[in-house]
VEXTILUM-811401 format. One record per residue: x, y, z of N, C-alpha, C in turn; residue number from 1; residue in one letter; chain. Coordinates in steps of 0.2 Angstrom, whole numbers, plus 5000, padded with zeros to 4 digits. Each point is the difference from the previous one (the first is absolute). Example, Ala and Ser with C-alpha at 12.3 -4.5 7.8 and 13.67 -1.06 7.14 Angstrom:
{rec {5066,4972,5039},{4996,5006,5000},{5004,5006,5000},1,A,A}
{rec {4998,5005,4996},{5004,5006,5001},{4996,5005,5003},2,S,A}
! end
This chain:
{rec {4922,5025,4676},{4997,4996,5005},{5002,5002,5007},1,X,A}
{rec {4998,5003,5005},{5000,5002,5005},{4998,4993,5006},2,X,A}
{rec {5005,4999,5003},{4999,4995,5007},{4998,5004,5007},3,X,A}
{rec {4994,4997,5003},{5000,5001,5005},{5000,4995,5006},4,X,A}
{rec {5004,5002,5006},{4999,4995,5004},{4998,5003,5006},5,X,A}
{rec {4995,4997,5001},{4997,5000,5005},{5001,4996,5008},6,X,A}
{rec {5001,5002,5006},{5000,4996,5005},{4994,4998,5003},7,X,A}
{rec {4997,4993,5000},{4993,4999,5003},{5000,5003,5008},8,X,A}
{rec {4994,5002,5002},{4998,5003,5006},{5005,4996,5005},9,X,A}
{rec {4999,4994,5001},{5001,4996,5004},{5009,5000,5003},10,X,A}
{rec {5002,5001,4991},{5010,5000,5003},{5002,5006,5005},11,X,A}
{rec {4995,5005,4998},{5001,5007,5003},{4998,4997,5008},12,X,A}
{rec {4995,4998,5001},{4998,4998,5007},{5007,4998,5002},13,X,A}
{rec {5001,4993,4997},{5008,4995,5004},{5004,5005,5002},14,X,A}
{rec {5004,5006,4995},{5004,5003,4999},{4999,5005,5005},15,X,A}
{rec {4994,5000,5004},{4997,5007,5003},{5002,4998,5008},16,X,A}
{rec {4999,4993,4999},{4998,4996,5008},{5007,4997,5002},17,X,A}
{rec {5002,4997,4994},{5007,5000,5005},{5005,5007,5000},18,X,A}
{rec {5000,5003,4998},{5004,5008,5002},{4998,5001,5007},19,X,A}
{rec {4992,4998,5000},{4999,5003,5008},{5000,4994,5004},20,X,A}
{rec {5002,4996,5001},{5002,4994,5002},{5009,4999,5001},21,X,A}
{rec {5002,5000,4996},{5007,5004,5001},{5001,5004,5004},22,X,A}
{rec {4996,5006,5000},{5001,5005,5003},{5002,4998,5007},23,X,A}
{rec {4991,4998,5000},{4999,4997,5009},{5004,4996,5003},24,X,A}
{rec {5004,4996,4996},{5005,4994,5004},{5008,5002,5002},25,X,A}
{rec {5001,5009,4997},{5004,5001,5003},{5000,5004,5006},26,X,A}
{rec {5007,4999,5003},{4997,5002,5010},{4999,5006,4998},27,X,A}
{rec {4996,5004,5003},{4998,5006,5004},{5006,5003,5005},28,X,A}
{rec {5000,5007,5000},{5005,5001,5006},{4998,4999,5005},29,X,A}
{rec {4996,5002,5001},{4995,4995,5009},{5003,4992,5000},30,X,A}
{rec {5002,4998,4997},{5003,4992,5000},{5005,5000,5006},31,X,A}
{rec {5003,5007,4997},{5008,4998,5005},{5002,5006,5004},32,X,A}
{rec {4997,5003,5001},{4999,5006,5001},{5002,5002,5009},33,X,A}
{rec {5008,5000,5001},{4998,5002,5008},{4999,5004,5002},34,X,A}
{rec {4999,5001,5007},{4998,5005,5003},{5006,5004,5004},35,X,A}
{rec {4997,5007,5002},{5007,5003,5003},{5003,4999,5003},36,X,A}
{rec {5007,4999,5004},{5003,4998,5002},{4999,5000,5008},37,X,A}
{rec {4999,5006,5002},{4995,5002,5006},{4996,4997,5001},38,X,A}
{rec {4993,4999,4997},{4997,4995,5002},{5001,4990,5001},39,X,A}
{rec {5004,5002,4993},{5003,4992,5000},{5004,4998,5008},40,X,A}
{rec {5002,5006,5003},{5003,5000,5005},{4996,4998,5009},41,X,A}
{rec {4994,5005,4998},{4993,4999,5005},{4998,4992,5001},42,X,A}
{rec {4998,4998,4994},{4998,4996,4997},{5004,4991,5004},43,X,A}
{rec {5004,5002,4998},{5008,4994,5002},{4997,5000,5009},44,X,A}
{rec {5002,5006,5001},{4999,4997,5007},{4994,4999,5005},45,X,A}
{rec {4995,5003,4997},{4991,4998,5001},{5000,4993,4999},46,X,A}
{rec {5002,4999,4994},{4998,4992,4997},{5004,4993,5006},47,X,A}
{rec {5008,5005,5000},{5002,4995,5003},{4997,4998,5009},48,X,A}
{rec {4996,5005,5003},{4998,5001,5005},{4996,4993,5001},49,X,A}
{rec {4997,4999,4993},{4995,4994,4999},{5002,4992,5002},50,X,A}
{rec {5008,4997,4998},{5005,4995,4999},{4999,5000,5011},51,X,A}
{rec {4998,4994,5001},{5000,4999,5007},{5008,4998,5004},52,X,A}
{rec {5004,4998,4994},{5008,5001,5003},{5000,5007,5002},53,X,A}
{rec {5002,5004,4994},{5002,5006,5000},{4997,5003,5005},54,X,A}
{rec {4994,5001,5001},{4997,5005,5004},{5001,4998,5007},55,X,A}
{rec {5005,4995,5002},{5001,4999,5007},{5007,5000,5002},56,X,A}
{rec {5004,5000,4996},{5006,5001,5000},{5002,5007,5003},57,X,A}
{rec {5008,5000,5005},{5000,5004,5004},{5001,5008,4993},58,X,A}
{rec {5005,4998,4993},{5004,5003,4996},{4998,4998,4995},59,X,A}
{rec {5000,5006,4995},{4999,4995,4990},{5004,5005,4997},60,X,A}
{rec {5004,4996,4998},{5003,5003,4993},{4999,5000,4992},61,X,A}
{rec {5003,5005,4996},{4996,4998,4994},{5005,5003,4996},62,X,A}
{rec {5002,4995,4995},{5004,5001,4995},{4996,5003,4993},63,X,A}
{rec {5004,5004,4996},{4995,5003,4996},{5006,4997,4994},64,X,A}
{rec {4996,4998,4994},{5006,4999,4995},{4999,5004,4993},65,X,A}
{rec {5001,5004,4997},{5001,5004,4995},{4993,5006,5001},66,X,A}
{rec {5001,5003,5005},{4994,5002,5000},{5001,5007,5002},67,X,A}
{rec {5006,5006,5002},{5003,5003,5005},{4995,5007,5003},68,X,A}
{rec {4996,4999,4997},{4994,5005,5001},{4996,4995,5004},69,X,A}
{rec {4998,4996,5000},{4995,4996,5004},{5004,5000,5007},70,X,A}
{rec {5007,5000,5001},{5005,4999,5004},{5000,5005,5004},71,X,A}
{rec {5001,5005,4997},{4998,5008,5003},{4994,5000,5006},72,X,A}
{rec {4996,4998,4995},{4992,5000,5003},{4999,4996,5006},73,X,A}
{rec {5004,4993,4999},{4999,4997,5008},{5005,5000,5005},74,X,A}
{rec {5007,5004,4997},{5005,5001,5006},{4993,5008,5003},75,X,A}
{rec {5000,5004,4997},{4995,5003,5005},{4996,4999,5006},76,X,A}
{rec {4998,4994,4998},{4994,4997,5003},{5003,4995,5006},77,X,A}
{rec {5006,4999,5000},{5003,4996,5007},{4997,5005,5004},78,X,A}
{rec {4999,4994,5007},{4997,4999,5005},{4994,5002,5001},79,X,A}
{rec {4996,5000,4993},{4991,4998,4998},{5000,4991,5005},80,X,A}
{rec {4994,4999,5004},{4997,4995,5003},{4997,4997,4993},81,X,A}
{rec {5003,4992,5001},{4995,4995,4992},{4998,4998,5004},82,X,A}
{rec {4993,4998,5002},{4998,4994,5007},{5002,5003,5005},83,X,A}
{rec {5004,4995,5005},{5003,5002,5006},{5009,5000,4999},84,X,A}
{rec {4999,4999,4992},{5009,5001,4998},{5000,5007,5000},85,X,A}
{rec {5009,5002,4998},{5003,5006,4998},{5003,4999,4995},86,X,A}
{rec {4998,5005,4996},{5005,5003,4992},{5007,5001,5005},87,X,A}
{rec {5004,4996,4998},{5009,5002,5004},{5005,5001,4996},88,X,A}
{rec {5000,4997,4992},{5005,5000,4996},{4994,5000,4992},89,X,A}
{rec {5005,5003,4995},{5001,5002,4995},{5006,4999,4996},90,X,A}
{rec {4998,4995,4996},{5006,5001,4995},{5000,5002,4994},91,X,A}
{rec {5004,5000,4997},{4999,4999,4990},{5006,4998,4998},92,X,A}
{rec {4998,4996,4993},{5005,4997,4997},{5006,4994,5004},93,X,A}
{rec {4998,4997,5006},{5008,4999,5004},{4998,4994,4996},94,X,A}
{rec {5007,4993,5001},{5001,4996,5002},{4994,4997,5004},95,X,A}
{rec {4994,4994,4996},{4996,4997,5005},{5004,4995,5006},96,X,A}
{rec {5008,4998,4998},{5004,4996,5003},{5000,5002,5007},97,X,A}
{rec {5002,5008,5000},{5003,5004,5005},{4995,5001,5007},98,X,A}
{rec {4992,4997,4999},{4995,5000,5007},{4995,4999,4997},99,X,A}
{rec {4996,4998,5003},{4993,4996,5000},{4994,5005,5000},100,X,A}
{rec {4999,5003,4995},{4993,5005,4999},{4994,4997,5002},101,X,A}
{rec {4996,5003,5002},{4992,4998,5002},{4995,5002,4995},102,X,A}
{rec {5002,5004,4995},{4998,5002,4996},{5004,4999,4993},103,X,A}
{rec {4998,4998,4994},{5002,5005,4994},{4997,5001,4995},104,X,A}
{rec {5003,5007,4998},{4996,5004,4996},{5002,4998,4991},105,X,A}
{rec {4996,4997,4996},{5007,4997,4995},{4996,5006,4994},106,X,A}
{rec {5006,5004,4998},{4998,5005,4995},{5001,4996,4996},107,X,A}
{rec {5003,5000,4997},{5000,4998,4990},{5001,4990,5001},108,X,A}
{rec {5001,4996,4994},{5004,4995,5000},{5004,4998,5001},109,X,A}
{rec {5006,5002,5000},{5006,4998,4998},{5002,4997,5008},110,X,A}
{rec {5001,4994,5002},{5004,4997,5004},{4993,4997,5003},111,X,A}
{rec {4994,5000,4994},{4994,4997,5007},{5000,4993,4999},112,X,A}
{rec {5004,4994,4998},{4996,4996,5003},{5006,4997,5006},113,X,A}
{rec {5007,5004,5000},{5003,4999,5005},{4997,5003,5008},114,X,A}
{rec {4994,5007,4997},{4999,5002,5005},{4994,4996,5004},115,X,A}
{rec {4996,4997,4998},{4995,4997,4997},{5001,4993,5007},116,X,A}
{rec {5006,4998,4997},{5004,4990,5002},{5002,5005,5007},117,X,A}
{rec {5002,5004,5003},{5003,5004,5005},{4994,5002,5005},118,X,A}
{rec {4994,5002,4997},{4994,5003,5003},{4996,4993,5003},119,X,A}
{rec {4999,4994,4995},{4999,4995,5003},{5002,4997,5007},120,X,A}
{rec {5007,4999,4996},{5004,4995,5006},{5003,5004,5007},121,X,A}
{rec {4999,5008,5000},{4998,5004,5007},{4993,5003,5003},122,X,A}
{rec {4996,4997,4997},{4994,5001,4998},{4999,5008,5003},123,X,A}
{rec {5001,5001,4995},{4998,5009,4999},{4996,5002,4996},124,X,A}
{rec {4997,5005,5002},{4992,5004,4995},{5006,5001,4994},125,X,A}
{rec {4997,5000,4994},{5002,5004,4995},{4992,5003,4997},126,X,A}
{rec {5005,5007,4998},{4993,5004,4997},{5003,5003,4993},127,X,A}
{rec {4996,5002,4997},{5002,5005,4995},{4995,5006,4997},128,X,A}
{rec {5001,5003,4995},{4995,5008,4996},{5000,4993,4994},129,X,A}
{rec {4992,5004,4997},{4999,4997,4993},{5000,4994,5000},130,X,A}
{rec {4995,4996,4995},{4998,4994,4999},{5003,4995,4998},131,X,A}
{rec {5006,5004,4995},{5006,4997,4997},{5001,4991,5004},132,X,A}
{rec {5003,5002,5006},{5003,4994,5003},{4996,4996,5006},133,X,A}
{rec {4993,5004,4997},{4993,4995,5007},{5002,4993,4999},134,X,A}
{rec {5000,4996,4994},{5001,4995,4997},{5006,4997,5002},135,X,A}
{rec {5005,5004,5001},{5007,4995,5000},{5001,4997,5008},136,X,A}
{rec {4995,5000,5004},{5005,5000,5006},{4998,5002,5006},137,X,A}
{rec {4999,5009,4998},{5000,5004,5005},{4994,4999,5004},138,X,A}
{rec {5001,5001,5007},{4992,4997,5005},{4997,5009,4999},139,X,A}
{rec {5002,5007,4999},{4996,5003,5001},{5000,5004,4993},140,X,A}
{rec {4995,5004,4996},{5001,5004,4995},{4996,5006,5003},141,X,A}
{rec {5004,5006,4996},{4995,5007,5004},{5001,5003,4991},142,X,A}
{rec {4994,5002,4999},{4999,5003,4992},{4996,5004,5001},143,X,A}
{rec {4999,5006,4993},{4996,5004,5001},{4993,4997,4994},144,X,A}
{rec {4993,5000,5005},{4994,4996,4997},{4995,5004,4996},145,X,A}
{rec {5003,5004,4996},{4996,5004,4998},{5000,5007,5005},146,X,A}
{rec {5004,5002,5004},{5000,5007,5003},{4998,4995,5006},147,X,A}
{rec {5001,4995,5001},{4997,5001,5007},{5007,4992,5001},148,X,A}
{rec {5001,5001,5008},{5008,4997,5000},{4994,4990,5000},149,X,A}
{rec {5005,4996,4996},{4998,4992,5001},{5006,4996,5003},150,X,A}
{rec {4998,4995,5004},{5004,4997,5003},{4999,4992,4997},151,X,A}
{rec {5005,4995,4999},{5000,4994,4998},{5003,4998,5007},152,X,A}
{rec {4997,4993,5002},{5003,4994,5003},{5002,4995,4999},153,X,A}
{rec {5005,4997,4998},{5002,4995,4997},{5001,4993,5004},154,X,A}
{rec {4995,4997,5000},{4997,4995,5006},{5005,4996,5000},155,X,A}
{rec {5003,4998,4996},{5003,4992,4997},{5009,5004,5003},156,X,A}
{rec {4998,5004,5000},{5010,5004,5000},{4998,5002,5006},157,X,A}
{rec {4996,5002,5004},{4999,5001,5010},{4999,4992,5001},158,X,A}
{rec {4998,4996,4998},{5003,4994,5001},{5005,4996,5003},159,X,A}
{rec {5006,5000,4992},{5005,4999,5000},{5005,5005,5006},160,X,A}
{rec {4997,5008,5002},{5003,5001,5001},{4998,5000,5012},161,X,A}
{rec {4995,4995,4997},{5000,5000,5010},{4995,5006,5000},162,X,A}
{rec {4997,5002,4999},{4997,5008,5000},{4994,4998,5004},163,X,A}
{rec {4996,5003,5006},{4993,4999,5002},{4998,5008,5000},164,X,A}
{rec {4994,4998,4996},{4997,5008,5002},{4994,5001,5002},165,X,A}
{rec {4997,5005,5004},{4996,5002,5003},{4996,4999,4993},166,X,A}
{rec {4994,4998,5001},{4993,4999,4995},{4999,5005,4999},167,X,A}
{rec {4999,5006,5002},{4998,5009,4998},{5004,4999,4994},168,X,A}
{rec {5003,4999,5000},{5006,5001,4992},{4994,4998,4995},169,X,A}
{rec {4998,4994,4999},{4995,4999,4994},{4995,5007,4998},170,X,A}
{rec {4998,5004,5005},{4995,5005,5001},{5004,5003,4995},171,X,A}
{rec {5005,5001,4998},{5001,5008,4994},{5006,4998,4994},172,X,A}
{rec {5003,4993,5003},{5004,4996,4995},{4996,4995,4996},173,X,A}
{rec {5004,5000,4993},{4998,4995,4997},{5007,4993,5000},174,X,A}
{rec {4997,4995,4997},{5003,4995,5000},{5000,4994,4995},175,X,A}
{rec {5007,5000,5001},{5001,4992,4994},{5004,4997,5001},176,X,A}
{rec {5002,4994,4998},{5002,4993,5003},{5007,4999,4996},177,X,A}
! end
């Protein structure tokens, strides 16, 4: 006697639909994908042009934190005009203790909700590359959107952090609370 087993059409469908269901729920590299450090660098200070403190201020500085390639790219670009500011300083990796950045740049995680409770209570932009830490905090995200650069506003963290920005910004950011 021979057995045969058969699978009905239908389990084959389930078994079909969740694989590609699965599939889809994991991220894409476009998820967190940033952009190059050059223009991530462009980008910082166009955007920051937007922030009505910063853009009227005599000097801006900008601390960059794990990022030394983006660093490169904006110590270049001192005394580029943001608004009626001046790109005047450049840092990477210091001591947030050591002066009051007008900017920062937070590459990775590691020290962020200290930088986060410091960005607050000085009320300073923070920005960051990739979607990763849109969510945690940061008032700016710059990502790549499918080959084309995306910027995130983080309304609730420009809040906390005193931020006013020129309404042009909504034209090409998007936003979340």
């Amino acid at each position: 006697m021979i057995l045969c087993f058969s699978r009905p059409k239908n389990t084959i469908l389930v078994v079909a639909l969740s694989l590609l269901l699965g599939l889809l729920a994991l991220p894409s590299k476009a998820d967190d994908t940033a952009l190059p450090a050059r223009l991530n660098a462009a980008l910082t200070l166009k955007i920051a042009s937007y922030e009505l403190h910063l853009s009227n201020q005599k000097h801006i500085s900008i601390l960059v934190l794990n990022d030394l390639e983006l660093s490169k790219y904006l110590k270049e670009r001192i005394g580029t005009k943001i608004g009626n500011s001046t790109l005047s300083y450049v840092n990477h990796d210091s001591d947030i203790n050591n002066y009051t950045p007008d900017i920062i740049f937070v590459g990775q995680q590691n020290k962020l909700n200290n930088t986060l409770s410091y960005a607050h209570k000085n009320k300073v932009l923070t920005i960051t590359k990739g979607k990763k830490l849109a969510l945690s905090g940061v008032v700016l995200t710059l990502y790549d959107d499918e080959g084309i650069p995306g910027i995130i506003l983080n309304l609730g963290a420009s809040k906390e952090n005193d931020l006013t920005w020129n309404p042009e910004i909504l034209n090409f950011a998007s936003t979340i609370k």
